[in-house]
C-alpha positions as CSV (number, residue, x, y, z in Angstrom):
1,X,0.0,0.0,0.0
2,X,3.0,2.6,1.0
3,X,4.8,1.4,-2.5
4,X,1.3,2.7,-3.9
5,X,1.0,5.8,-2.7
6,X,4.9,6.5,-2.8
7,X,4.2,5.5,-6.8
8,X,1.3,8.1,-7.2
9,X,2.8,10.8,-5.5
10,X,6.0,10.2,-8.2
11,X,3.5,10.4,-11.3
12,X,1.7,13.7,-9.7
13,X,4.9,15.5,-9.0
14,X,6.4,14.3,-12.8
15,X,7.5,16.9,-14.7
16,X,5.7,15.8,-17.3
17,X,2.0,15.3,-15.6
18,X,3.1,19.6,-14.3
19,X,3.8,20.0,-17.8
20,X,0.1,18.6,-18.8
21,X,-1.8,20.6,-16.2
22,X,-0.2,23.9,-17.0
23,X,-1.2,23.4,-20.9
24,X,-5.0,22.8,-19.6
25,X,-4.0,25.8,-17.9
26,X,-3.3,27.7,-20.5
27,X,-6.4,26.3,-22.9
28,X,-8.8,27.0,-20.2
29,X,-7.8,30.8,-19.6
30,X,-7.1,31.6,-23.9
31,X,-10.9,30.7,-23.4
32,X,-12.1,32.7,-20.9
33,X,-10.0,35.6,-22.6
34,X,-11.7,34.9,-26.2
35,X,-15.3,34.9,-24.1
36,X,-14.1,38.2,-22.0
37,X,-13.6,40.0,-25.7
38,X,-17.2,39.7,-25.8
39,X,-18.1,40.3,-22.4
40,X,-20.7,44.0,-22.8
41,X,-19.4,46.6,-20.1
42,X,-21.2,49.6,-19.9
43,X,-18.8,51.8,-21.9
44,X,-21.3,54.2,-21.0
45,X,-21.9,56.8,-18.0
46,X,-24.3,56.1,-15.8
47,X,-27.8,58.1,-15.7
48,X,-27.1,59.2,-19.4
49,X,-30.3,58.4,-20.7
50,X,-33.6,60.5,-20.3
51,X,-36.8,59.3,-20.9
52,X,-37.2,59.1,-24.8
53,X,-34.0,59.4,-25.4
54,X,-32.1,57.0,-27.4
55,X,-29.2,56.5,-29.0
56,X,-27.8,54.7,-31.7
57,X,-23.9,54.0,-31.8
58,X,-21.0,51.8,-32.9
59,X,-18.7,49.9,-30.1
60,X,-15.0,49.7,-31.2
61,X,-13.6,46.7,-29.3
62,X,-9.3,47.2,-28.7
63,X,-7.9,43.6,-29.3
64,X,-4.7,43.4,-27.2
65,X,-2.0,41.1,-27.7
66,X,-2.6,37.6,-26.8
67,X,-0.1,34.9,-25.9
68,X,-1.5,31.7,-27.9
69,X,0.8,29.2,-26.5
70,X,-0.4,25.7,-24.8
71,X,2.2,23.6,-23.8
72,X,4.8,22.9,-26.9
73,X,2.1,24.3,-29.4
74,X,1.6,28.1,-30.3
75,X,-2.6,28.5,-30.5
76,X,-3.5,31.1,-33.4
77,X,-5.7,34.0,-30.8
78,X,-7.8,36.9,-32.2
79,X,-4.9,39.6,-32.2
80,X,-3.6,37.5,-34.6
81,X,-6.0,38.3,-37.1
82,X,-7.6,41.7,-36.0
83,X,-7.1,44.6,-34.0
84,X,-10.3,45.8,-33.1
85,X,-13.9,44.3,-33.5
86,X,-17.0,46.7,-34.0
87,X,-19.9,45.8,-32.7
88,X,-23.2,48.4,-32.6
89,X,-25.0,49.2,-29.3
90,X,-28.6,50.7,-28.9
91,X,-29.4,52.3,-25.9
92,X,-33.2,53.7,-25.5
93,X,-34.3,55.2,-22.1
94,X,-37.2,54.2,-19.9
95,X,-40.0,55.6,-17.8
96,X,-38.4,56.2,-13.7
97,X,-39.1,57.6,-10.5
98,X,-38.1,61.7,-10.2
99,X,-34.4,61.4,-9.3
100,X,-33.9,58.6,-11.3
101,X,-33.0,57.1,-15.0
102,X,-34.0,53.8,-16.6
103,X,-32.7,52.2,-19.7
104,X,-32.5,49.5,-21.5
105,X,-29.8,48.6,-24.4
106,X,-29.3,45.8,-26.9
107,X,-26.5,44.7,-29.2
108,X,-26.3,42.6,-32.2
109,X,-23.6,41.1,-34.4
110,X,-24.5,38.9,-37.8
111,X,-22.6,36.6,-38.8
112,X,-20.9,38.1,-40.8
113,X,-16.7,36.6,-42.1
114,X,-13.9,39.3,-41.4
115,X,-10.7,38.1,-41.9
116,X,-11.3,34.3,-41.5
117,X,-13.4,35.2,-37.8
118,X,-17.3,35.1,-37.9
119,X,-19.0,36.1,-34.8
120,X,-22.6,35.8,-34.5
121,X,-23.4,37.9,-31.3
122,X,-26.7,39.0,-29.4
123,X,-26.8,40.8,-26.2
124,X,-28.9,42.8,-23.9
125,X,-28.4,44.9,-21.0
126,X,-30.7,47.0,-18.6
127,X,-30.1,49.7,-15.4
128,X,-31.6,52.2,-13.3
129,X,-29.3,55.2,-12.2
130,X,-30.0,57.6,-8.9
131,X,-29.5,61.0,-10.4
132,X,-29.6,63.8,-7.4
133,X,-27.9,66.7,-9.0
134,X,-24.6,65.9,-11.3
135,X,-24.3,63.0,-9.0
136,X,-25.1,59.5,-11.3
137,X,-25.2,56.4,-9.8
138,X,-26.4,53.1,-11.8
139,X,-26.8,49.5,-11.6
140,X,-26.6,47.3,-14.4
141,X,-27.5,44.1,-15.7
142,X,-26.6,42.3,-18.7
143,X,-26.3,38.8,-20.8
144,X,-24.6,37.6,-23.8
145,X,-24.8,35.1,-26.2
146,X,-22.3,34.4,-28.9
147,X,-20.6,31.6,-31.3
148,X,-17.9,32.4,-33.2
149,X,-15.8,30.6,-35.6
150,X,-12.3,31.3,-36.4
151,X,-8.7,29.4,-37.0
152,X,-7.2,28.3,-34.0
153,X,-5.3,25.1,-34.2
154,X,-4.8,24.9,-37.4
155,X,-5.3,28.1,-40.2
156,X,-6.4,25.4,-42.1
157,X,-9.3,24.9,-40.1
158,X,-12.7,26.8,-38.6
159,X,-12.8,26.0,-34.8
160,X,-15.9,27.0,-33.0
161,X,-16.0,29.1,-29.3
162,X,-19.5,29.3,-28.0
163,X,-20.1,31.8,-25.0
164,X,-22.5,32.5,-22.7
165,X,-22.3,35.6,-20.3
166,X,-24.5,37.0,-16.8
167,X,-22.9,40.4,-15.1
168,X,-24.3,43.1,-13.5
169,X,-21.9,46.1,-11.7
170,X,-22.4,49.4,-10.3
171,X,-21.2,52.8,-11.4
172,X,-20.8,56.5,-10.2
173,X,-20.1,59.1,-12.3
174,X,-20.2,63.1,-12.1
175,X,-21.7,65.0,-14.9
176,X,-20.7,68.9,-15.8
177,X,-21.2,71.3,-18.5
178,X,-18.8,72.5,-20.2
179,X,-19.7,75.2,-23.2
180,X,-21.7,72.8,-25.7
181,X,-20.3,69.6,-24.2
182,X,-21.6,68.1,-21.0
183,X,-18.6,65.9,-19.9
184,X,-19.0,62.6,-17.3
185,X,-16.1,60.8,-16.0
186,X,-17.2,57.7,-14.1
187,X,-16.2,54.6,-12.6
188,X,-17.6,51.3,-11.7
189,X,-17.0,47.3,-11.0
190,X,-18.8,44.2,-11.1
191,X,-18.7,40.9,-11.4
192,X,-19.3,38.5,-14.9
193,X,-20.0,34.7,-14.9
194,X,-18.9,33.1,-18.3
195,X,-19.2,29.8,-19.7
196,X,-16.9,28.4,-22.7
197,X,-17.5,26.0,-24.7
198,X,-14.1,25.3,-27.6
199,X,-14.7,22.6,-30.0
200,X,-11.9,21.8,-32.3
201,X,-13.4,21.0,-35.6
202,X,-10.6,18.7,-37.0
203,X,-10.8,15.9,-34.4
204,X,-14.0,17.3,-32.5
205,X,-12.2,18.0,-29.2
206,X,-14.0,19.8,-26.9
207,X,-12.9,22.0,-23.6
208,X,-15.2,23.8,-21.5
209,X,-14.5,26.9,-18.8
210,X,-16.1,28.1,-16.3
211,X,-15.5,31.2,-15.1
212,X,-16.4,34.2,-12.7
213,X,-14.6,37.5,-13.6
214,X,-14.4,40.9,-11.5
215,X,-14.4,43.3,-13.8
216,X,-13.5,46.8,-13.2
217,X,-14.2,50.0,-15.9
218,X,-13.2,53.6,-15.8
219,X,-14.1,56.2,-18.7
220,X,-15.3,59.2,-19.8
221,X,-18.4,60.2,-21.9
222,X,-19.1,63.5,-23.8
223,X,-22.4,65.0,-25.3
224,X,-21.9,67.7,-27.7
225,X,-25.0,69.5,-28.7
226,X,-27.2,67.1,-27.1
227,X,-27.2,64.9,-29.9
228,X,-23.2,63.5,-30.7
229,X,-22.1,60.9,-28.0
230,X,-18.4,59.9,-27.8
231,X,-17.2,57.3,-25.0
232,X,-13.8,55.9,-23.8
233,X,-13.3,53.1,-21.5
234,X,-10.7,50.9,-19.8
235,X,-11.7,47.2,-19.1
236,X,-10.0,45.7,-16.5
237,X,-10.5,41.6,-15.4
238,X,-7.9,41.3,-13.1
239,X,-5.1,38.2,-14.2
240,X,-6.9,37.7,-17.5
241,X,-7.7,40.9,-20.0
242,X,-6.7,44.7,-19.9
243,X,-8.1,46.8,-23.0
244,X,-9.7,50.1,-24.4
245,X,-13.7,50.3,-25.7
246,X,-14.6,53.2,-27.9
247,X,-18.3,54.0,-28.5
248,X,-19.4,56.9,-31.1
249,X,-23.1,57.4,-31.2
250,X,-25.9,60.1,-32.8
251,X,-28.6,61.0,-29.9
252,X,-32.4,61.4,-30.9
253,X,-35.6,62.2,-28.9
254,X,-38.7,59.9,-29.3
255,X,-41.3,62.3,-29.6
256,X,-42.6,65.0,-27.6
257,X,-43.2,64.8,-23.1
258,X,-41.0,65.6,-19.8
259,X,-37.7,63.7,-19.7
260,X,-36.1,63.3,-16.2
């Protein structure tokens, strides 16, 4: 029995089964950094919609670099093929109490090829912000869905990631005016539960990660004229991703009636 255990505690401590686990490592977290791309932070202030206001605007995702490599092997990642991934965002604002702001936003990406990467995306998000005076404080929910299909182990091949996504996260901000432009720099964290699915289309491999991410933000928004919205945010998810968001969008009113 001792010969047994001395024999098992050999094979554990090998440098090859560390070897193995540090590659399953490395698959599971080049997952969860594919699905965190994805993920929908505000990159928004919080309180910036009235009631019937909406706003219609393109997201400019900031691909950083990403270390592909899995044991002996060198994975092909997304900053291997793009940059940046656009992505447009609808925001529309909802009925609240005096002193506060509803909204409710949604996102969706066909799928549609780009440099051997299709992403077909759908995602929806919803808050209410306590607005007393310049002061804006939100909370925020949101969900993702998404498959996309790129080359990964081999550029031969299309592999498939399929994620799923549940956050919600809380903001401040402070908004002033300055001349034309109304200015809000504002801060917030949360936390985001991803799942993972990888399937490797050449020998139908699959890994799956599970995964719950803090997630921290910090940007600024300005409003020029009431109608011209431009953001800029830093993600942060601590150990896995670091990157800019950009968002440009055109402001409209929906008819006529008191906005809070």
């Amino acid at each position: 029995m001792r010969r047994a255990l001395a024999a098992a505690a050999l094979l554990l401590a090998a440098p090859g089964a560390a070897r193995a686990q540090t590659m399953l490592d490395q698959e599971d977290r080049l997952i969860q950094i594919h699905a965190l791309l994805l993920d929908l932070p505000p990159v928004e202030a919080p309180g910036a919609w009235r009631w019937r206001e909406a706003g219609l605007g393109l997201e400019l995702v900031a691909i950083p670099t990403i270390d592909g490599t899995t044991g002996s092997n060198r994975q092909i990642t997304a900053s291997d093929r793009i940059r940046a991934f656009p992505r447009p965002r609808l925001a529309v604002g909802l009925p609240a109490p005096d002193g506060f702001r509803a909204f409710a936003g949604l996102s969706y990406v066909p799928p549609v090829e780009v440099r051997e990467i299709t992403v077909h995306l759908v995602a929806a998000e919803a808050g209410i912000a306590w607005t007393p005076g310049p002061l804006r404080l939100e909370l925020r929910g949101h969900a993702l869905a998404a498959r996309t299909e790129s080359p990964v182990t081999d550029p031969a091949t299309r592999d498939t990631l399929r994620a799923g996504e549940l956050g919600v996260d809380l903001s401040a901000g402070w908004e002033a005016a300055l001349g034309p432009v109304r200015l809000t720099p504002y801060a917030g964290a949360g936390l985001t539960r991803l799942s993972g699915d990888f399937r490797v289309t050449s020998d139908g491999t699959r890994l799956e990660s599970r995964y719950t991410a803090a997630a921290f933000h910090a940007g600024l928004r300005a409003l020029l004229s009431r109608h011209v919205e431009g953001v800029v945010e830093w993600d942060l998810y601590p150990g896995r991703l670091v990157h800019p968001r950009f968002r440009v969008s055109w402001v409209v009113e929906l008819g006529a009636g008191p906005r809070s």
